[in-house]
C-alpha positions as a Python dict, from the first residue, in 0.01 Angstrom:
ca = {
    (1, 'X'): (0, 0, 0),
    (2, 'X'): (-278, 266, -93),
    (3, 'X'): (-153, 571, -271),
    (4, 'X'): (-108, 846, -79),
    (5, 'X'): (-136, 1205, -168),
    (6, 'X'): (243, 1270, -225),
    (7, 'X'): (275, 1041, -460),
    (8, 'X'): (118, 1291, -691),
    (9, 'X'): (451, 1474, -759),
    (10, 'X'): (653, 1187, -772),
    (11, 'X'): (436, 1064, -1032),
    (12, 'X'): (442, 1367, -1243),
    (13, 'X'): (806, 1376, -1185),
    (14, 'X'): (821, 991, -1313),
    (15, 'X'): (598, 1109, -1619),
    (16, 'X'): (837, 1406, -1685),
    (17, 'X'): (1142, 1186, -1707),
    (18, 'X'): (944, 934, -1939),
    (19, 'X'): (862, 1149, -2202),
    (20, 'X'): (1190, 1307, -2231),
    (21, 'X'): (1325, 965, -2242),
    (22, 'X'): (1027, 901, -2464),
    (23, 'X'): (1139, 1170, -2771),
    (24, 'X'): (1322, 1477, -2819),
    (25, 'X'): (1057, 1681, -2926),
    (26, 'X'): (970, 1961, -2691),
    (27, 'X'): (638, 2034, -2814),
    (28, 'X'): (580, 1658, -2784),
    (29, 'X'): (710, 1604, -2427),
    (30, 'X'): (506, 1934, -2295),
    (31, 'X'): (218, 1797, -2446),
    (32, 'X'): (260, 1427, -2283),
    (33, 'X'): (326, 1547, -1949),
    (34, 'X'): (36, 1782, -1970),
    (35, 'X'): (-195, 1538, -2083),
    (36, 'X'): (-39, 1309, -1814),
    (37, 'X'): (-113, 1530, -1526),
    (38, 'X'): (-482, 1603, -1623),
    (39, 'X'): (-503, 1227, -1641),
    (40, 'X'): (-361, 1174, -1305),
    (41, 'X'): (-642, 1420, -1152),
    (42, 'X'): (-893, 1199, -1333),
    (43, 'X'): (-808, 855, -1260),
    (44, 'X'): (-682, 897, -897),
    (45, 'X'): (-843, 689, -622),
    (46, 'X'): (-766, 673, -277),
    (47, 'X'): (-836, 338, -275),
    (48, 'X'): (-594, 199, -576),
    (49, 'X'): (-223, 137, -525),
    (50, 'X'): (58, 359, -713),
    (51, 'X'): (143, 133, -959),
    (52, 'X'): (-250, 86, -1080),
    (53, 'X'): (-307, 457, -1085),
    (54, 'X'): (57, 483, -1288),
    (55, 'X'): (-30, 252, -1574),
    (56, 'X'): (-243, 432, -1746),
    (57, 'X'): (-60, 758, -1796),
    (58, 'X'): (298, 594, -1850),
    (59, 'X'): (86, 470, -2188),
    (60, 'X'): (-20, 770, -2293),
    (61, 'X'): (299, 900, -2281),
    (62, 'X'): (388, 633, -2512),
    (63, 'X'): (136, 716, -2749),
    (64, 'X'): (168, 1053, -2758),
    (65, 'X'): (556, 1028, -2822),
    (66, 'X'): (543, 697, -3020),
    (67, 'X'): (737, 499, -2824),
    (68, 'X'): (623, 181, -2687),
    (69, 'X'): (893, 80, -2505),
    (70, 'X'): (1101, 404, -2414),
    (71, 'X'): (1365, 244, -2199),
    (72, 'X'): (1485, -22, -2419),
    (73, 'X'): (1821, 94, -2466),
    (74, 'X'): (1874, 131, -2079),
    (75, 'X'): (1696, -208, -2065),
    (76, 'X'): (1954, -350, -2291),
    (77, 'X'): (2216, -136, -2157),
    (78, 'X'): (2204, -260, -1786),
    (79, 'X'): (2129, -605, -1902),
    (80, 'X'): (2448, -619, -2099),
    (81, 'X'): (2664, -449, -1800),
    (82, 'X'): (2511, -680, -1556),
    (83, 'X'): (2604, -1009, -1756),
    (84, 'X'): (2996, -874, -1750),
    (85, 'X'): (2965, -866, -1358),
    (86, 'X'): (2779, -1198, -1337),
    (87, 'X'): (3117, -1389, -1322),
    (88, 'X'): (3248, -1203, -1024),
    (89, 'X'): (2884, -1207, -868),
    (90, 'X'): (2885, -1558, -867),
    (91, 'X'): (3218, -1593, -755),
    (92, 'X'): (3127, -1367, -463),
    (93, 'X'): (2817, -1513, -352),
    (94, 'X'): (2958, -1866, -409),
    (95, 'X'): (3317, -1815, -164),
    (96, 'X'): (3089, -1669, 103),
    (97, 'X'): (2999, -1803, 446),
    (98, 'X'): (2611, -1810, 342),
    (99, 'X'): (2551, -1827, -25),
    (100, 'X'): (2240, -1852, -14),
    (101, 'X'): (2244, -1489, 196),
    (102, 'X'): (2471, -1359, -33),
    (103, 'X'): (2233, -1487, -345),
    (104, 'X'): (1953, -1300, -175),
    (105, 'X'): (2198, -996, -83),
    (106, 'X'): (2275, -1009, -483),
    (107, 'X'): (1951, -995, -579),
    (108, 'X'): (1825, -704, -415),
    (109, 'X'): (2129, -540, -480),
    (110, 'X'): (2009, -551, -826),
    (111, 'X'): (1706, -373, -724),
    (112, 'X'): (1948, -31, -754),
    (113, 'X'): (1884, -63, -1169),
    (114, 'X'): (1534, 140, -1100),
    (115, 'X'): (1399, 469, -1347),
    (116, 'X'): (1081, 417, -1192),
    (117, 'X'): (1145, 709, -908),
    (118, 'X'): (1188, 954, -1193),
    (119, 'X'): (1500, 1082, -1041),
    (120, 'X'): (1740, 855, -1196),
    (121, 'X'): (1817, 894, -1591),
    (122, 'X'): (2185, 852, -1615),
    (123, 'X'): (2458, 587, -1550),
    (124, 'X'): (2413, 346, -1226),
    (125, 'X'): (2773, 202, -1064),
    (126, 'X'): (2671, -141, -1037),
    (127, 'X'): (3060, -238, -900),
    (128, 'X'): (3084, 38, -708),
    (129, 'X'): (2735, 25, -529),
    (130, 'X'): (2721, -398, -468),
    (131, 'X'): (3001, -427, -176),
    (132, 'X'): (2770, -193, 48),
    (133, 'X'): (2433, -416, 13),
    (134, 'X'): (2633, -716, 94),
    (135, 'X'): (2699, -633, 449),
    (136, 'X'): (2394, -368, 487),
    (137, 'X'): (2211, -473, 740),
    (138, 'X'): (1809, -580, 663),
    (139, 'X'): (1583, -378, 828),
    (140, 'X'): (1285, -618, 799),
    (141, 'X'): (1483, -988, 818),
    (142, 'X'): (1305, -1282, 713),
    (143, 'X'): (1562, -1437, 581),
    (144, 'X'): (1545, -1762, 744),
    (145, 'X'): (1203, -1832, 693),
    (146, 'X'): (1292, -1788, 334),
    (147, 'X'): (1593, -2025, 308),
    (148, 'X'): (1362, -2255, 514),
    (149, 'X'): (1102, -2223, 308),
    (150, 'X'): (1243, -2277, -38),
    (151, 'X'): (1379, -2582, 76),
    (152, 'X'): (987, -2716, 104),
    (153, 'X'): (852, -2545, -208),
    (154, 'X'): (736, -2738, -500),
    (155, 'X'): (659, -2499, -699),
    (156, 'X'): (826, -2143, -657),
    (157, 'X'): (676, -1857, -816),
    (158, 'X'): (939, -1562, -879),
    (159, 'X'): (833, -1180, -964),
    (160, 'X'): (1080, -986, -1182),
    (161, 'X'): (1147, -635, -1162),
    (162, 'X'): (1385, -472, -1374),
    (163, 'X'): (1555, -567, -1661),
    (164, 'X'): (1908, -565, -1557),
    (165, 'X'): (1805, -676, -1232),
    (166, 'X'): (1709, -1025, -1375),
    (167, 'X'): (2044, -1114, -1419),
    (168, 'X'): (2090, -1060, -1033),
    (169, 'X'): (1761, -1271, -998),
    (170, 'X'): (1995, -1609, -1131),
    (171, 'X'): (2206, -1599, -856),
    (172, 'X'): (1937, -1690, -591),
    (173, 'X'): (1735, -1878, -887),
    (174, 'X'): (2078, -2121, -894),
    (175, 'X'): (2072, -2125, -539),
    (176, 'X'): (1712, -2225, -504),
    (177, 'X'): (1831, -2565, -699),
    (178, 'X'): (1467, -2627, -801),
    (179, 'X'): (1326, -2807, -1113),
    (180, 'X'): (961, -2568, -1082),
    (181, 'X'): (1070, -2235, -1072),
    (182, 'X'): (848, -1972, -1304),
    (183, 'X'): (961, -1647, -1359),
    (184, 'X'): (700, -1388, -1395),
    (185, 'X'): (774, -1093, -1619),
    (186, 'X'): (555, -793, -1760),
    (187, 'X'): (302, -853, -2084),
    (188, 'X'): (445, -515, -2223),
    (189, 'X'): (680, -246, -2188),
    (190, 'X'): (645, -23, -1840),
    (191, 'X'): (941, 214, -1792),
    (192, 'X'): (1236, -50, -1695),
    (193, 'X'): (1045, -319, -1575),
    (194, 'X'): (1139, -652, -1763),
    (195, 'X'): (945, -822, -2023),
    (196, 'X'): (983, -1172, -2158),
    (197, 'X'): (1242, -1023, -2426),
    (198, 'X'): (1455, -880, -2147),
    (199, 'X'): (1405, -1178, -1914),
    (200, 'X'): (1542, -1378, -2226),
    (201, 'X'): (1847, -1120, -2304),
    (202, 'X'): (1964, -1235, -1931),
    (203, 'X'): (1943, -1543, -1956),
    (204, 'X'): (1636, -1620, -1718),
    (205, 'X'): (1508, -1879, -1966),
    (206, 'X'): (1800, -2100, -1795),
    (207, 'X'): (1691, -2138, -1496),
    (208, 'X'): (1289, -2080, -1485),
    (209, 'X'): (1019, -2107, -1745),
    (210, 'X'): (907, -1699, -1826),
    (211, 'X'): (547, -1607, -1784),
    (212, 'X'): (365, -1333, -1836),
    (213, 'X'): (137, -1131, -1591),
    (214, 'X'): (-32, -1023, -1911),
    (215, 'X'): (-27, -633, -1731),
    (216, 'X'): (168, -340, -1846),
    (217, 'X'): (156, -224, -1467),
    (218, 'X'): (452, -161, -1271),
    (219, 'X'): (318, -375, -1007),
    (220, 'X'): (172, -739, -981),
    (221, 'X'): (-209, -765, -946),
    (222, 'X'): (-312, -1123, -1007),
    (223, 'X'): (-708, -1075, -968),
    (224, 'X'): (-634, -904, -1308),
    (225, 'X'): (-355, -1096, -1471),
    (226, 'X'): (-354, -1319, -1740),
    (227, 'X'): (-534, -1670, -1631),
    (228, 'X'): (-146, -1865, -1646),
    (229, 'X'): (-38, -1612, -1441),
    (230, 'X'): (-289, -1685, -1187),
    (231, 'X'): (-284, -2074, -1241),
    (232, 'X'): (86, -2055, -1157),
    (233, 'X'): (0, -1766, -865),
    (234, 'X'): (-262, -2026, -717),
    (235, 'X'): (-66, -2317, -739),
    (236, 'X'): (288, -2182, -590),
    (237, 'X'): (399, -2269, -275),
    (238, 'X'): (657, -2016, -244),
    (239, 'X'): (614, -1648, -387),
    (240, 'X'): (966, -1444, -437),
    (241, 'X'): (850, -1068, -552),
    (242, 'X'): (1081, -825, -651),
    (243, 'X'): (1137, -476, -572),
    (244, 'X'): (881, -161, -417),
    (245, 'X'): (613, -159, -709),
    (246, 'X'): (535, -555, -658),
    (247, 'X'): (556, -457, -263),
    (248, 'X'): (286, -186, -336),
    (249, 'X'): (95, -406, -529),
    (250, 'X'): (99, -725, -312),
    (251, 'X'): (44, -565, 4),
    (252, 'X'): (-296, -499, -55),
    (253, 'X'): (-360, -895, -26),
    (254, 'X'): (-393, -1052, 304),
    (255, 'X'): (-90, -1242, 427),
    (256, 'X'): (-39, -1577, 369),
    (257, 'X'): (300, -1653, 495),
    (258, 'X'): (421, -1759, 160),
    (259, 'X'): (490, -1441, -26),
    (260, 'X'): (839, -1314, 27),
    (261, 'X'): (928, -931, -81),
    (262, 'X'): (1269, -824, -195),
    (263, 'X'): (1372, -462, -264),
    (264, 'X'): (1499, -122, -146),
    (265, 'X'): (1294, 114, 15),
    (266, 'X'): (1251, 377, -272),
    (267, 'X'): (1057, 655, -147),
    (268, 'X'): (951, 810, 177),
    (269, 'X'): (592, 718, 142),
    (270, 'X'): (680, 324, 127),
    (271, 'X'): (933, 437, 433),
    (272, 'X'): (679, 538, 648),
    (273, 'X'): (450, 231, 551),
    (274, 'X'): (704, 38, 682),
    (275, 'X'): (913, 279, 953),
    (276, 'X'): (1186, 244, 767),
    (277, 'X'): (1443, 455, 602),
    (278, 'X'): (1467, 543, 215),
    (279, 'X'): (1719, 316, 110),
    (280, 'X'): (1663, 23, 346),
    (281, 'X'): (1693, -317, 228),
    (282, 'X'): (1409, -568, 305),
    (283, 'X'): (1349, -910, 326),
    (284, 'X'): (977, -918, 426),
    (285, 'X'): (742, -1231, 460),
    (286, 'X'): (381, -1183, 365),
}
């Protein structure tokens, strides 16, 4: 999905809500989102996706402020909160009449633990908010190609997205039941996208081996990812990508039928890509 021109406030708004995350010092913070947005003007292109023209000004916000990794604490935060729930998560998905729907249902649920819309800087109700996406309806349902799918993989390449959101990710990890399962994570710290450190804090490591994309890009891009990345990427036979900046991202590769997308529809932009709603949950095949 190209950028499109109004993702330029969005973006500044993101920016905003980084560097006050970032540090408390005003004259710091005016200074990063100032920078930021003269950047922006500079590196936009038509012909890039959000999350490539993003990268490069959520790092200068982190040098400016001196913070690499700004939303560690929420990182940690959500991680921790999620891993109480995980008990009753499991329960839930496991006493339903599709687990494996359920798992799925879980895992986008998950998707909710996002500061990447710049709107969003306080507390999330994970409790409160996870009965509605188990009976929401999808509004792009390729479910059963991906239950049939999984059950032919070899090798099943999954996408993270959050950190937080990676303990969701077990649920339908357990349910995939598979020995192969690599679990692709950010090289650095990108707002609350996971890295290998948060992957581990949820206990990923249990159930895939972590990888990687070598990219501190709030998308996936694996022309430009590290070369594991892309043996593992070349080699998979299923693809399960997380959340709306791998959708942005990925979309911009032809289809191939084995690339499945999980997330909620974030943004009116990605709404209109699809002619869906702003909050719509999505299983899409690609």
């Amino acid at each position: 999905m190209k950028i499109h021109p109004d993702c330029r406030p969005c973006l500044i708004r993101q920016i905003e809500s980084t560097a006050r995350t970032a540090c408390d010092d005003p004259d710091l913070i005016m200074r990063a989102c100032s920078e930021a947005a003269d950047a922006l003007e500079k590196v936009w292109d038509d012909e890039l996706t959000p999350p490539e023209v993003s990268a490069g000004l959520y790092s200068l916000v982190a040098r400016i402020c001196g913070n690499d990794d700004p939303y560690l604490p929420q990182k940690i935060h959500f991680t921790d909160k999620a891993l109480k729930l995980f008990p009753s998560m499991k329960e839930t998905v496991m006493t339903s009449a599709d687990p494996f729907e359920a798992a799925v249902r879980m895992a986008i649920a998950g998707n909710i633990i996002d500061f990447g819309t710049g709107e969003r800087r306080g507390e999330i109700d994970l409790e409160e908010s996870l009965p509605d996406y188990m009976t929401r309806p999808f509004f792009i349902d390729n479910l059963q190609e991906l239950s049939e799918r999984s059950t032919l993989a070899r090798e099943v390449l999954f996408i993270g997205d959050n950190a937080g959101e990676t303990v969701f990710d077990r649920l339908l990890m357990e349910m995939l039941d598979h020995s192969r399962i690599y679990y692709a994570v950010k090289g650095g710290g990108i707002i609350n996208d996971a890295t290998e450190e948060d992957a581990r804090r949820a206990g990923v490591h249990d159930h895939a081996r972590i990888v990687d994309t070598g990219l501190r890009l709030p998308g996936t891009v694996p022309a430009i990812s590290s070369s594991e990345f892309r043996d593992i990427w070349d080699r998979a036979d299923l693809v399960i990508s997380k959340g709306q900046g791998n959708f942005e991202t990925l979309t911009e590769l032809p289809k191939e039928g084995r690339i499945f997308m999980l997330f909620i529809v974030k943004c009116h932009v990605a709404a209109d890509y699809l002619g869906a709603t702003k909050g719509d949950m999505v299983v899409m095949r690609w």
